[in-house]
DODRENNU-784483 format. One line per 8 residues: their letters; for each residue y negated, x, z of C-alpha. Coordinates in pm, 1 decimal. Each point is the difference from the previous one (the first is absolute). Example, Ala and Ser with C-alpha at 12.3 -4.5 7.8 and 13.67 -1.06 7.14 Angstrom:
<rs>
AS	450.0 1230.0 780.0  -344.0 137.0 -66.0
</rs>
This chain:
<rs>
XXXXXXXX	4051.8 1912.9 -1974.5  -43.5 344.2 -135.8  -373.7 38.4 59.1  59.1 -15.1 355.0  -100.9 308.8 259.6  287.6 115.8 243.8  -107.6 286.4 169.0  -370.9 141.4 107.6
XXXXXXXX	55.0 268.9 -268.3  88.2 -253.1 -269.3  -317.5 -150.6 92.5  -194.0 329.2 -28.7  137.5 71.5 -347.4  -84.5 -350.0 -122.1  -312.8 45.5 106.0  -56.6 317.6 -176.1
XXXXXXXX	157.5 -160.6 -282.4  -213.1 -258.2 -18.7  -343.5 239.4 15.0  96.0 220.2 -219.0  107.6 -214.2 -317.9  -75.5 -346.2 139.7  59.7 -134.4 -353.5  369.3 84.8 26.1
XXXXXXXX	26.5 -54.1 332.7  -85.7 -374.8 -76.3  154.3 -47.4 -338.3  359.6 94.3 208.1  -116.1 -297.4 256.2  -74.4 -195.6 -305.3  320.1 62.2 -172.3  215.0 -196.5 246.3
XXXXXXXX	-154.9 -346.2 -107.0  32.4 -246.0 -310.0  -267.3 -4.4 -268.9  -14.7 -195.4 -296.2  -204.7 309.0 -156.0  2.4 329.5 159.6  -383.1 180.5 11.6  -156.8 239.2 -202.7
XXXXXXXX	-167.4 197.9 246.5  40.5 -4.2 369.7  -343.6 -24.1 112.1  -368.2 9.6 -127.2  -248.8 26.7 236.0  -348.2 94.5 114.4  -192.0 -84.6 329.9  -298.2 12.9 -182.5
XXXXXXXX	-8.7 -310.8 -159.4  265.5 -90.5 201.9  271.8 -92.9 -286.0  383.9 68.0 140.9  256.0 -118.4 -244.8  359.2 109.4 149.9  311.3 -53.4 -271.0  -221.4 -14.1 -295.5
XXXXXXXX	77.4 -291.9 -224.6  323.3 -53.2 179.5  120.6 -393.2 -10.2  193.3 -123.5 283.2  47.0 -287.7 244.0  -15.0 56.7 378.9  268.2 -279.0 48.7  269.7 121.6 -271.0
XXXXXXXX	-32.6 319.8 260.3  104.7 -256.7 299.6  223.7 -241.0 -195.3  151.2 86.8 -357.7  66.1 381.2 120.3  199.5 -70.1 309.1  151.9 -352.7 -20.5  340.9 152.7 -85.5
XXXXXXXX	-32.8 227.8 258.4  -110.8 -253.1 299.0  -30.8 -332.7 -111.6  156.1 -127.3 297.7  -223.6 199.0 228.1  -269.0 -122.9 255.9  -379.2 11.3 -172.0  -107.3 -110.8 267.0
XXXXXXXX	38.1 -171.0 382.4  -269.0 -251.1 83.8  -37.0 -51.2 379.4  -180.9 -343.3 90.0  -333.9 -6.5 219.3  286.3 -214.2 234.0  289.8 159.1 120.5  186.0 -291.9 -3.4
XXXXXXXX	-42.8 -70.8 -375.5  252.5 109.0 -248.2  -41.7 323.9 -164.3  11.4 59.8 -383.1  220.6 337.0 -162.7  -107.7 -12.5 -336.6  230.7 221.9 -266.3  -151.2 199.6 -278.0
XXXXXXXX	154.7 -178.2 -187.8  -142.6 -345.2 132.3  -296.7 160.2 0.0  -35.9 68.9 -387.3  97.7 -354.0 -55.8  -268.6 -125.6 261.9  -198.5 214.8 -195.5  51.4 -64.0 -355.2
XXXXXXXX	13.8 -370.7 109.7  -362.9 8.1 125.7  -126.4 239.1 -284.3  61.8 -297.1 -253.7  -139.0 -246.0 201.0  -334.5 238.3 -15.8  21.5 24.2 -322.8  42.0 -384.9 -91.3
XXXXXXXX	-327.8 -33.2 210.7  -154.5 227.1 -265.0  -13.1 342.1 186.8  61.8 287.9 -190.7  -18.0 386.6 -46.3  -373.1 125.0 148.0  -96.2 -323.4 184.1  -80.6 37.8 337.6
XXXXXXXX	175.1 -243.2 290.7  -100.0 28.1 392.0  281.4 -22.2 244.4  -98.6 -168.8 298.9  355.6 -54.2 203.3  163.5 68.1 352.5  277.1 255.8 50.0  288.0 -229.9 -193.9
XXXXXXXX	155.9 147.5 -276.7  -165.8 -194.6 -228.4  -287.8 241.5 25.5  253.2 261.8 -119.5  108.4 -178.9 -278.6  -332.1 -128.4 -134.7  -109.7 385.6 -4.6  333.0 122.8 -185.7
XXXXXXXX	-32.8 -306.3 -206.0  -392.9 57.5 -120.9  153.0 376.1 -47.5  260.4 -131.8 -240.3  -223.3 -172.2 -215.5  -296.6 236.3 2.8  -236.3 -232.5 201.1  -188.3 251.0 265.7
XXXXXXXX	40.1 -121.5 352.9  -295.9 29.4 242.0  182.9 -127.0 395.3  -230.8 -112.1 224.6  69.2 -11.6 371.0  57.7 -347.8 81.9  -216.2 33.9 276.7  -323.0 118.2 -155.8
XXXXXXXX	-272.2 -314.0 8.2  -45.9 -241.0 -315.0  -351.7 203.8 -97.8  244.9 363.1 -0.4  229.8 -180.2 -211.2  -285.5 -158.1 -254.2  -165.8 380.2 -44.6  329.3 124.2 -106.2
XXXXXXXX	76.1 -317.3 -229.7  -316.4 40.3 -145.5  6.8 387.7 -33.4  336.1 6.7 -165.5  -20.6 -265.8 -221.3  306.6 -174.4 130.1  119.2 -263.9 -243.6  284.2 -110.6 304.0
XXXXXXXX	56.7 12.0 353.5  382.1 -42.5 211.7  -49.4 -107.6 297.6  175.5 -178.5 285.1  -39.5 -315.0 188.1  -42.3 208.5 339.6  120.9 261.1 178.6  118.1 44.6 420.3
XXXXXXXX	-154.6 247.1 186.6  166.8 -19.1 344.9  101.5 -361.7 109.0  -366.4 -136.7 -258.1  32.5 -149.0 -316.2  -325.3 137.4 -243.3  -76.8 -144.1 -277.1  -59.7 218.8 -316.7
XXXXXXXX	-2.8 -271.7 -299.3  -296.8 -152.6 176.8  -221.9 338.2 1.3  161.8 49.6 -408.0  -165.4 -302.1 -75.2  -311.6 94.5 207.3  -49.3 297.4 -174.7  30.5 -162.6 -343.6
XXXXXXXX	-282.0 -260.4 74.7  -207.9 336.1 -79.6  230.4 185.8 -290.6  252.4 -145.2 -265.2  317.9 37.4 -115.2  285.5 -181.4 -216.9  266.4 -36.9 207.7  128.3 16.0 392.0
XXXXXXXX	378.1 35.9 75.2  65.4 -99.4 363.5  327.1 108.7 177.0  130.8 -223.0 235.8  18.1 172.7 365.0  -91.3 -180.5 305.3  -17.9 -356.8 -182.8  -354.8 -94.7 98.4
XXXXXXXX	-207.9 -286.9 -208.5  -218.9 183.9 -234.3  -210.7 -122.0 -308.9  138.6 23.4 -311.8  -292.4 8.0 -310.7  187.2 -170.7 -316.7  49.6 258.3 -304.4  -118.3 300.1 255.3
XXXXXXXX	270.6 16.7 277.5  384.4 -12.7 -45.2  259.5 12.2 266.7  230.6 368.5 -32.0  310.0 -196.7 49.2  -99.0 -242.2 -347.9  -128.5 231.0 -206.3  304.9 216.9 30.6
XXXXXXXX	202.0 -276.2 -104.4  200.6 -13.8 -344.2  -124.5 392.5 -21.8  200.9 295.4 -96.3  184.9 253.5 236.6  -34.3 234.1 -251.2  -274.9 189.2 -242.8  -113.7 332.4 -175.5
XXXXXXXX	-264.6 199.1 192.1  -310.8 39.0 -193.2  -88.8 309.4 -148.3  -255.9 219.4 208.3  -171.0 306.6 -60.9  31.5 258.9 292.9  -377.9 -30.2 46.7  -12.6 -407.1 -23.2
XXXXXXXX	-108.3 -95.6 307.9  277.9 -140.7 238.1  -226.6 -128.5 306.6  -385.5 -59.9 154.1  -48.3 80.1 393.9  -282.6 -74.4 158.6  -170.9 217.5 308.3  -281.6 -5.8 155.9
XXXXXXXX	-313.6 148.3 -96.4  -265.5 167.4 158.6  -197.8 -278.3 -206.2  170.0 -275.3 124.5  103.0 -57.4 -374.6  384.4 52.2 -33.3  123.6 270.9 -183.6  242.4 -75.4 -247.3
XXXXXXXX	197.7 279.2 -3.5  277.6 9.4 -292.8  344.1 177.8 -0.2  145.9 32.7 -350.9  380.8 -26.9 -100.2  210.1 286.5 -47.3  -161.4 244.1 261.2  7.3 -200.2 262.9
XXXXXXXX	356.6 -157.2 -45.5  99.4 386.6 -9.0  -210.0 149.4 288.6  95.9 -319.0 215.6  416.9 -10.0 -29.1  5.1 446.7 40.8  -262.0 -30.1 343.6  186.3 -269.4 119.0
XXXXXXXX	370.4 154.4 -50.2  -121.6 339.2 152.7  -262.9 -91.5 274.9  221.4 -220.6 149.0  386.5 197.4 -99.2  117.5 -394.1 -108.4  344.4 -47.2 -80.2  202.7 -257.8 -168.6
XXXXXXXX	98.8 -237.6 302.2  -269.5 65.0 177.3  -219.6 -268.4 186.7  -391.8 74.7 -128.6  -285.4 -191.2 200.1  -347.9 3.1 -56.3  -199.9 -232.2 221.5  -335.7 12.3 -212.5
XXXXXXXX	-116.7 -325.3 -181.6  56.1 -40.3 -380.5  -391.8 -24.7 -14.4  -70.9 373.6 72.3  133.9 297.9 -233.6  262.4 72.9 276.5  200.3 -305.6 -106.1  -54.2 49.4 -381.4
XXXXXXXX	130.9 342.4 16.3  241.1 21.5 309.2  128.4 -356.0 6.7  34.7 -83.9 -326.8  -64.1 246.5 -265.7  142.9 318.3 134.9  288.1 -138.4 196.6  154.0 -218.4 -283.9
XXXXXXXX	-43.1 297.6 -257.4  260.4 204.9 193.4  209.4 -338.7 82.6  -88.8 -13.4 351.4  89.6 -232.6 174.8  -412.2 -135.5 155.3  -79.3 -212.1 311.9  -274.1 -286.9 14.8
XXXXXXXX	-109.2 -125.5 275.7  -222.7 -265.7 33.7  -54.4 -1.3 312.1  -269.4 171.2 262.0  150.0 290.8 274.7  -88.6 -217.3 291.3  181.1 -318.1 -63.8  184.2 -160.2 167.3
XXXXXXXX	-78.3 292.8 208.5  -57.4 389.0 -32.0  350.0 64.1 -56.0  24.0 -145.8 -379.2  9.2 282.3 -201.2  259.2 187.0 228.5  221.7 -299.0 -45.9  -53.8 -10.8 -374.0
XXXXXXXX	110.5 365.4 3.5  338.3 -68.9 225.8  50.4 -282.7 -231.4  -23.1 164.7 -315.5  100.0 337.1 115.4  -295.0 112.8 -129.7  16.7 389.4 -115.7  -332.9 110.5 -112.7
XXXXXXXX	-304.1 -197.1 207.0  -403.7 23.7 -175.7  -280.4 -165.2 213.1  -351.2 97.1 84.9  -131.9 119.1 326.5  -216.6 -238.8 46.4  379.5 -233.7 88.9  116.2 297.7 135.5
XXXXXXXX	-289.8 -2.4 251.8  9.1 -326.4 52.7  342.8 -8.6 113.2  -44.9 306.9 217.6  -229.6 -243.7 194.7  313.8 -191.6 97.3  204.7 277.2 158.2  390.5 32.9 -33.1
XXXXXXXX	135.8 -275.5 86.6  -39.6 -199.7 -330.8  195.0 276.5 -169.2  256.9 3.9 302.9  236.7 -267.1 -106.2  36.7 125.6 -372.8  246.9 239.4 -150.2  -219.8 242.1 -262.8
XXXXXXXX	277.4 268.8 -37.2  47.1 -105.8 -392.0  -417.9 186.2 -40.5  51.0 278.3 -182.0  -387.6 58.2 -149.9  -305.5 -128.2 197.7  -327.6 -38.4 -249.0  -397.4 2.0 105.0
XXXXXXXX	-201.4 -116.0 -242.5  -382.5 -167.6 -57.9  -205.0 220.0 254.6  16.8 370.9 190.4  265.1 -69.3 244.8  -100.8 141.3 333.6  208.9 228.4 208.2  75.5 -217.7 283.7
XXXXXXXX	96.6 -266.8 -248.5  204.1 199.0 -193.1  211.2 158.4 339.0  48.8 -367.1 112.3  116.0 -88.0 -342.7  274.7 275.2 -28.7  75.6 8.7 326.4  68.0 -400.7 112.2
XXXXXXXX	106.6 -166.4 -383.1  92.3 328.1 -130.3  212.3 111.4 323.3  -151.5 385.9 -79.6  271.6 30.8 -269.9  -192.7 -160.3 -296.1  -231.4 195.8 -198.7  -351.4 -171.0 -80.7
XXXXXXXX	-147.0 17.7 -342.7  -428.6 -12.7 81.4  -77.5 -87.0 -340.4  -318.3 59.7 -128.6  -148.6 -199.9 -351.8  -243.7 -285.1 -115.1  -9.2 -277.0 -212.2  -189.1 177.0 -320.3
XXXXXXXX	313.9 285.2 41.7  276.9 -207.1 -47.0  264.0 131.5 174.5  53.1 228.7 324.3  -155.7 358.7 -53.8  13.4 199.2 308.8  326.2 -80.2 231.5  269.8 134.3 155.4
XXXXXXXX	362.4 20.6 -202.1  215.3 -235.3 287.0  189.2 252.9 143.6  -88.9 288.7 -185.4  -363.8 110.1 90.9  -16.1 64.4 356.2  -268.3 -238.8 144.4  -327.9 51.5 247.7
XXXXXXXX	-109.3 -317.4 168.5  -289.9 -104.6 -193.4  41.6 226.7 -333.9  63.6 -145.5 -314.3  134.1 354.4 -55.3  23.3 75.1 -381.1  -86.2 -87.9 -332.3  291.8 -186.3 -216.3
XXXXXXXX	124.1 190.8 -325.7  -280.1 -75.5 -241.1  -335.8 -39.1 229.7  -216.8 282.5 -11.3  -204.0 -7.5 294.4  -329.8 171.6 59.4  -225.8 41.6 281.1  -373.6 2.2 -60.3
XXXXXXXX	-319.2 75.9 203.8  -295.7 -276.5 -38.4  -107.3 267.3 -314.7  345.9 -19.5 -176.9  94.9 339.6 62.7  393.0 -31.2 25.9  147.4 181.2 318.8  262.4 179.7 -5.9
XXXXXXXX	258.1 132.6 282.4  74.2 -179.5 305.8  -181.9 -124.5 334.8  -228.4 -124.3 -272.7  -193.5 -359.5 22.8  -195.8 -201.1 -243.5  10.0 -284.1 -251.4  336.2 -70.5 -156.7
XXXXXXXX	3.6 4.5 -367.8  301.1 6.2 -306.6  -63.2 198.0 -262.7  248.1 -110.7 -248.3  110.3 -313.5 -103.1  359.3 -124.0 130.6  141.4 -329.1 -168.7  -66.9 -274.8 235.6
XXXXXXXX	-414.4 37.6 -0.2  -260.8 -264.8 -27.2  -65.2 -16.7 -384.8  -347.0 -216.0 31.9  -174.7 -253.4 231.6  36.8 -329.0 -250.7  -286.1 -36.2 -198.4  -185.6 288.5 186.1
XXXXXXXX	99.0 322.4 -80.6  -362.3 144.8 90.6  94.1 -111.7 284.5  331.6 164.9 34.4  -169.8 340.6 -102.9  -278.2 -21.1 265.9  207.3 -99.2 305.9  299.2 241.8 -104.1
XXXXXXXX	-59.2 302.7 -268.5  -391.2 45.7 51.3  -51.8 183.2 352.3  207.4 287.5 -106.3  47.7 132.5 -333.9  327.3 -24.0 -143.8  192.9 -133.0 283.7  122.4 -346.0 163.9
XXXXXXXX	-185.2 -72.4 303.9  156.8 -182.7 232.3  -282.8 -95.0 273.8  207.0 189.6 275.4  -48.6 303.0 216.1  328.0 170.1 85.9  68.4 313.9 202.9  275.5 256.6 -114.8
XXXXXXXX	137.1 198.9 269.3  145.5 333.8 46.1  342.2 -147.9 -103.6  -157.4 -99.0 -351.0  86.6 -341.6 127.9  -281.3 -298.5 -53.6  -154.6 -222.6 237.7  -245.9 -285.9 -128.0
XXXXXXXX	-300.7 -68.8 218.3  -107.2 -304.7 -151.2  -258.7 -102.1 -255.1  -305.5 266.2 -72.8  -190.2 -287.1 147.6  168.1 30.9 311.6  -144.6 349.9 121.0  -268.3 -5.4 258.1
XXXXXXXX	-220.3 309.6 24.4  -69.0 11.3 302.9  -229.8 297.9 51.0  108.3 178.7 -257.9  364.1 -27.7 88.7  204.9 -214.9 -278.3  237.1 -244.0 206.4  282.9 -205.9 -229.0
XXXXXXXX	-38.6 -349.7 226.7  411.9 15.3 -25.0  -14.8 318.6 225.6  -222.4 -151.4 229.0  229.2 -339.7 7.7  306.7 181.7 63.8  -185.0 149.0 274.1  -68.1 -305.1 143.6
XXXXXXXX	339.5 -164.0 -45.3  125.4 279.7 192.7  -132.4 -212.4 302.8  289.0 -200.9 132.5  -181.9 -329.8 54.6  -110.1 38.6 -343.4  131.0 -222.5 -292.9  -213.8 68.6 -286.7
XXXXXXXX	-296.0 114.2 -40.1  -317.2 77.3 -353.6  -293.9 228.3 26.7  -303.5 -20.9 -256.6  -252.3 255.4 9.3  -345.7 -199.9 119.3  -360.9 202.9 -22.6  -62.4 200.7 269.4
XXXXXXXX	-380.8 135.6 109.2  165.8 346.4 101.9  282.2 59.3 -128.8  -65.8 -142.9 -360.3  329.4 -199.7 49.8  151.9 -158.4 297.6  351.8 -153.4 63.3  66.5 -335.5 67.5
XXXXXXXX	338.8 -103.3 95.5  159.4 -338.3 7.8  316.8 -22.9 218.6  244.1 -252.6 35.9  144.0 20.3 379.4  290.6 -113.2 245.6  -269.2 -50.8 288.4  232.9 -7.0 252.6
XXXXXXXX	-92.7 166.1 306.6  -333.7 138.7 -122.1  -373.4 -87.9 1.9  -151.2 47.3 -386.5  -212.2 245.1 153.7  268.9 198.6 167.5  235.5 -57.7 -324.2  -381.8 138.9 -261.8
XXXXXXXX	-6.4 317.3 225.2  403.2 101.4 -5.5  -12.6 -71.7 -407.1  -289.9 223.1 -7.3  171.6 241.8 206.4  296.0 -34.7 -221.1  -183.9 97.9 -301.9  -215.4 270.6 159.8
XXXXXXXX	393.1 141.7 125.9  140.0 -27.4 -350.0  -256.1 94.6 -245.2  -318.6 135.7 221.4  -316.6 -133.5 132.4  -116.7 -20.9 -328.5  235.4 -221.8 -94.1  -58.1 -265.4 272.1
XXXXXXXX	-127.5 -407.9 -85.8  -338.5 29.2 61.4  40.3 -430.2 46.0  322.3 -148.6 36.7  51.5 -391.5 -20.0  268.1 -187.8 117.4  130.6 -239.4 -243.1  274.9 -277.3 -19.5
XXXXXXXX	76.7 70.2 -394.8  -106.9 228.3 -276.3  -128.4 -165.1 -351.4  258.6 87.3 -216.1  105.4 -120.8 -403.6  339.0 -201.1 -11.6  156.2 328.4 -78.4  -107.7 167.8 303.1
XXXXXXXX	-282.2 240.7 -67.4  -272.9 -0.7 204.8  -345.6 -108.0 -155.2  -242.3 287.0 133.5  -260.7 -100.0 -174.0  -17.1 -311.6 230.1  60.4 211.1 308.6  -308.8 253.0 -135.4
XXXXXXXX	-200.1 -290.6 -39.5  27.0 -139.8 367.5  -26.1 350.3 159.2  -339.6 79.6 -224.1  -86.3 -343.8 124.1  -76.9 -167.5 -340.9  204.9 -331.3 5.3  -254.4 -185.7 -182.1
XXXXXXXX	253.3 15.0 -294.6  372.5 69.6 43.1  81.6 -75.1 -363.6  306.5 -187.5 -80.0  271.3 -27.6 318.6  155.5 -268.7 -178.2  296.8 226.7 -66.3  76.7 120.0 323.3
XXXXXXXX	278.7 -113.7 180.5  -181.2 -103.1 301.1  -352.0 -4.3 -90.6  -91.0 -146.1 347.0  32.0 334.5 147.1  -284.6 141.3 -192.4  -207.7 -262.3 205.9  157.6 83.8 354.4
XXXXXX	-101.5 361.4 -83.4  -357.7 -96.8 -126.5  -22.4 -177.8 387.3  200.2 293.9 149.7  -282.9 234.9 -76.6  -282.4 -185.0 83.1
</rs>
């Protein structure tokens, strides 16, 4: 691990390094992997049209980097631990070396099905490590893998079948969450009464009855049969694309965004070695789903390119009770722990005493990633799971980036509750007024923008690359815009405010709604709260707060004026909710972000038309809000 940071001044020189001859800087990163052909030029690029193209003409294949590179080395190694939705079901240690057979194995049973180099196949699965191996296995062979969470609704998944052309789909026959069965073939087969494709392998996982369509849909466990546990990787080009993920739009069409091959298998394994100071032996958990660009790049990707050893879980934090995941760790003696606030939050709710009867002293590394983590979050975090002796990396990056971009180095950086801190070696950060002027210095805030390309970036939206140039290279020449406002302090150190769309003006004074959140949360009855800007007669823009509340002990009018007070305490009069609602949930995607746009809509009173809550994970709660305001 050579590329790895030790000190605060190593980090500063990498940096330096890395903006001042970037092309080395990589091309030493790039070195330390296996290529079939090694590039011609390190990187083309212009944001203009945009066209990135890292390891020019390079040939590779991501899982040669994983398997043929270090089986001598760790064969015998743990890939990865797979903890069960039930605690008292057996877990599954999987060896790399088990691994590349599982892989190669399913690889050739893809390719007797007809898939092959370019094709595109949808992976709709639970947290089993199936969904691991059916991504590794479409790398091997060149197919491009777009995961869907197998949660979204049957007309999510059609829209991305139909977008991406996807010739198959692997599936499951259902999934637990908690103590339910769900079942997932049945909304597969849903979705392709309005979209096509050739073929549907179905892992076996919680063994419910499910249709099977003759000549379409083949059991896992058959067609794996009489296959291979061996095969040569298919040639890629560094620039082939390796994998489709879809967000959401301001549209409601899905972007497609589309990571290529070589950058982002070498931005993904150096982030992941430094933000996090792995080391060999080390217990690695990321709680995010497979369906979200967390689990592509810090579950799977990442992870198994610097033979980690990776956690799955399958399971949710609350069953069978709010202790899980602090039993998971003092299971596994767990060393390095990534979840999003939104769980971390959540927990909070429940107090101590759910983390009481666990041992956590194997954490080393404590991770934040998905969302802004708020202050009071973060001190519970590191100071009741982390026991105030383990650092917490607040990492800051997005789908269409790849890989982590502003974070502290584990350790290394020292932290500030709610600051992402610094920029990684590589990402060239720039802060912009609403004109594009860049500004410079510190105690500086604006629009956060990169203004050169690091390896791990969105190449296109598929089949839209308008599209891609509007949303991220047109609003200000020359750079990457990532959507975000972000504050840098007198330390130099970065704090994101949210999304752009996220500041209220309220009189003329620009409010991030995380500042005003983490205001509220400050209130100790408080669990969670979302503000949306909502038009005001007087002050152009007023502030409407939801809040999610213990009620104990309080009238909601008594509890509306102490928030307020809270606010008006923390950030200034200015600041304060001009309505607050009391709420029993917030509408929020299955990977926890919170749909403002909903929220906007009920406080501007337009709920005519809520658009599509079919995605939601409780879209129920978009109606008790709807009745909550009236």
């Amino acid at each position: 691990m050579s590329d790895r940071i030790h000190t605060l001044s190593g980090y500063f020189y990498e940096y330096q390094k890395s903006v001042t001859e970037p092309e080395s800087f990589w091309a030493r990163i790039a070195d330390s992997f296996h290529w079939k052909k090694r590039w011609d030029k390190v990187l083309k690029w212009d944001f203009e049209g945009p066209n990135v193209r890292w390891f020019v003409n390079g040939k590779l294949n991501i899982t040669e980097n994983i398997f043929e590179k270090n089986l001598f080395a760790y064969g015998d190694r743990t890939a990865i631990i797979w903890e069960p939705s039930e605690p008292g079901e057996d877990v599954r240690k999987i060896s790399y070396k088990e691994l590349y057979h599982s892989v190669c194995q399913f690889s050739n049973a893809l390719k007797s099905k007809g898939i092959q180099k370019g094709d595109r196949v949808i992976i709709y699965m639970p947290m089993i490590p199936e969904a691991a191996i059916a991504m590794l296995a479409c790398a091997r062979i060149g197919a491009i893998h777009s995961v869907v969470f197998a949660g979204f609704s049957a007309n999510a998944l059609t829209d991305r079948i139909i977008d991406s052309g996807a010739k198959a789909i692997l599936t499951s026959d259902g999934n637990y969450r908690g103590n339910k069965k769900i079942g997932i073939k049945a909304i597969v087969d849903e979705a392709l009464e309005k979209s096509a494709v050739e073929t549907v392998i179905v892992c076996q996982r919680t063994g419910q009855d499910v249709t099977m369509k003759a000549g379409r849909d083949y059991w896992w466990h058959e067609v794996i049969v009489g296959e291979k546990d061996s095969n040569v990787a298919e040639e890629m080009d560094s620039e082939d694309p390796l994998f489709i993920l879809y967000t959401s739009g301001s549209t409601g069409k899905p972007k497609g965004v589309v990571h290529s091959t070589a950058g982002y298998m070498v931005y993904t394994k150096y982030t992941f070695e430094n933000v996090f100071q792995y080391s060999p032996g080390d217990v690695y958990w990321c709680t995010a789903d497979i369906g979200w660009i967390t689990g592509h790049s810090y579950i799977v990707y990442g992870p198994l390119l610097a033979g980690a050893t990776t956690l799955m879980f399958e399971g949710v934090p609350t069953y069978p009770d709010p202790g899980r995941f602090w039993a998971v760790i003092e299971k596994h003696k767990v060393n390095q722990f990534y979840t999003a606030p939104t769980a971390i939050r959540a927990l909070q709710a429940y107090g101590t005493d759910p983390i009481a009867p666990y041992n956590l002293d194997s954490l080393k590394v404590l991770g934040s990633v998905g969302e802004p983590i708020n202050e009071e979050a973060w001190r519970w975090y590191y100071n009741h799971i982390g026991q105030s002796r383990c650092p917490i990396v607040d990492t800051w990056w997005q789908t269409e980036t790849g890989g982590i971009l502003v974070s502290p180095i584990a350790g290394i950086t020292p932290t500030k509750p709610a600051f992402a801190t610094l920029p990684l070696p590589g990402i060239q950060l720039a802060i912009v007024d609403p004109e594009g002027n860049e500004l410079t210095g510190n105690s500086v805030e604006g629009n956060l923008c990169v203004k050169y390309p690091w390896p791990s970036m969105i190449r296109t939206l598929w089949g839209d690359h308008a599209r891609c140039k509007e949303t991220y290279f047109s609003t200000y020449k020359g750079m990457y815009f990532t959507g975000d406002g972000v504050k840098r302090d007198h330390d130099g150190y970065y704090r994101i405010l949210g999304r752009v769309d996220d500041v209220i003006n309220v009189s003329g004074h620009r409010m991030g709604t995380a500042e005003v959140e983490n205001a509220i949360n400050e209130h100790p009855l408080v669990i969670e709260s979302a503000v949306v800007g909502y038009p005001h007669e007087v002050k152009g823009q007023g502030i409407y707060a939801y809040v999610i509340c213990d009620m104990a002990h309080r009238t909601e009018e008594n509890l509306i004026n102490e928030i307020k007070e809270t606010v008006s305490k923390i950030i200034g009069p200015i600041a304060k909710p001009d309505k607050i609602q009391i709420v029993s949930g917030l509408p929020k995607t299955r990977s926890g972000k919170i749909m403002r746009r909903i929220l906007r809509k009920v406080a501007e009173g337009s709920t005519d038309n809520m658009g599509d809550t079919s995605t939601l994970l409780d879209p129920d709660v978009v109606t008790k809000i709807i009745e909550g305001r009236k």
